[in-house]
N, C-alpha and C positions, 0 to 999 in steps of 0.2 A: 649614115645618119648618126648624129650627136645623141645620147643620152644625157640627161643630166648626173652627175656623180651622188650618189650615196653619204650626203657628210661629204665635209670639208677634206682636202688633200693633206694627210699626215705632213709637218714640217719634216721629221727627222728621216723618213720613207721615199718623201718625195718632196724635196727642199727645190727639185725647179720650177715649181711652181709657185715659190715665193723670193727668188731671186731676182736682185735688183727693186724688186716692187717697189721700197720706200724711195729710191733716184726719181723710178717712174712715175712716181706718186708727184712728187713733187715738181718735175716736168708738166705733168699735167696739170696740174694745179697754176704754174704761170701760164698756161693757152688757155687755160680755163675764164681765169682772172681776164687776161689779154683783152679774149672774147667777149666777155662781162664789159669791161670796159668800152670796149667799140657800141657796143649794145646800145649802153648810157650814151654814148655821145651824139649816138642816131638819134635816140628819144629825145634830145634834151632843144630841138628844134619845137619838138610838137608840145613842149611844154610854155612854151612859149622864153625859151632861158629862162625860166624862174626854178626849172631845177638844177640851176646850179647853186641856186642857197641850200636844196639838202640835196644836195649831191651824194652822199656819203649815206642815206636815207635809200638812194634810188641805186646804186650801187647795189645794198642789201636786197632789196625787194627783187631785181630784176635777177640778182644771183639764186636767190632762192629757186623763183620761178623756173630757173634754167637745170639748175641743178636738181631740181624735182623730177621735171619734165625728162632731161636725158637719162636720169639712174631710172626711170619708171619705165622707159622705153626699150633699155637696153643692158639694164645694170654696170652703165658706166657713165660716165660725161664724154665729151666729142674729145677729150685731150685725152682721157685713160683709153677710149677706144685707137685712137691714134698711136699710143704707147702700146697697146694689145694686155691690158689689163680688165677685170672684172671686177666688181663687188660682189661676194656673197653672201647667204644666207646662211645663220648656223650649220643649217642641213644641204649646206650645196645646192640648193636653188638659185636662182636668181632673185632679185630683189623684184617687188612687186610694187604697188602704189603708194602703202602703208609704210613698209619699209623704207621707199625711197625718202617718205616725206621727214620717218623718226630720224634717218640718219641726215638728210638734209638739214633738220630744228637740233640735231646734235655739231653738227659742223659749224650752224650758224652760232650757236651758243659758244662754243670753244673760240670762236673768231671774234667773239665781242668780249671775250676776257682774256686776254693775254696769258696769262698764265694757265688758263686749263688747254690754250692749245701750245704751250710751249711743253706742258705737260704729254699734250697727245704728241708732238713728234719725239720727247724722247722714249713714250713705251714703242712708237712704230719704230725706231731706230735698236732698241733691246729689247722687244718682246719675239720668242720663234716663229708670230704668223704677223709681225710687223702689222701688229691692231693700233690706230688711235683711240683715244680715248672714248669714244665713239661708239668706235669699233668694238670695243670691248663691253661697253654697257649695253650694245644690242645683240651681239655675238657675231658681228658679219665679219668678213674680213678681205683686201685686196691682194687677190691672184692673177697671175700669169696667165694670159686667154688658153688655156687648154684651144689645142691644136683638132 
């Protein structure tokens, strides 16, 4: 049986569990997208094609939702689970509903300004537990699925 870990897995102690993360991260993030997109295109029938005037609108909302819905379930999206990654909780938890939802309204905000998510992939690319910006204002951070 799993326990949950005690606090987050030290980077300099036990750096395999943050290797590769930021590739994987990003991996996941195009299936994610990918998915997202298929989503919208199913919907966009029962809109009657009218949402293809805010398409970019329904995009947004339908990612949220998803991205809410899989980090609340599992503390991961269906592409981080596929890559065998996790989001945590300062304390090594899993992410819970609350959570899911700050780091979801954090992700969504860094995506509507360019620059603060150009900002989150270079601290994920130089920081030792590879945080976005995000990641960093709520203390979670993306790990390696402990085996």
């Amino acid at each position: 049986m799993y326990a949950e870990p005690q606090g987050l897995p030290d980077p300099d102690y036990q750096p395999e569990f943050y290797a590769g993360v930021p590739l994987k991260r990003l991996l996941a993030w195009l299936l994610d997208t990918g998915l997202i997109l298929v989503l919208c295109l199913l919907i966009l029938p029962f809109t009657a094609f009218t949402g293809l005037f805010f398409f970019p609108a329904l995009m947004l909302v339908v990612g949220f939702v998803y991205r809410w819905a899989t980090l609340t379930l599992g503390s991961a999206t269906w592409g981080m689970r596929l890559f065998a990654i996790d989001l945590r909780q300062a304390d090594g938890a899993r992410l819970d509903g609350a959570g899911a939802f700050w780091h979801t309204l954090g992700y969504s905000l860094s995506m509507a300004l360019p620059v603060l998510q150009l900002l989150s992939i270079a601290l994920m690319l130089t920081s030792s537990r590879g945080q976005g910006l995000s990641d960093h204002m709520l203390g979670t951070v993306a790990i390696n699925r402990p085996a």
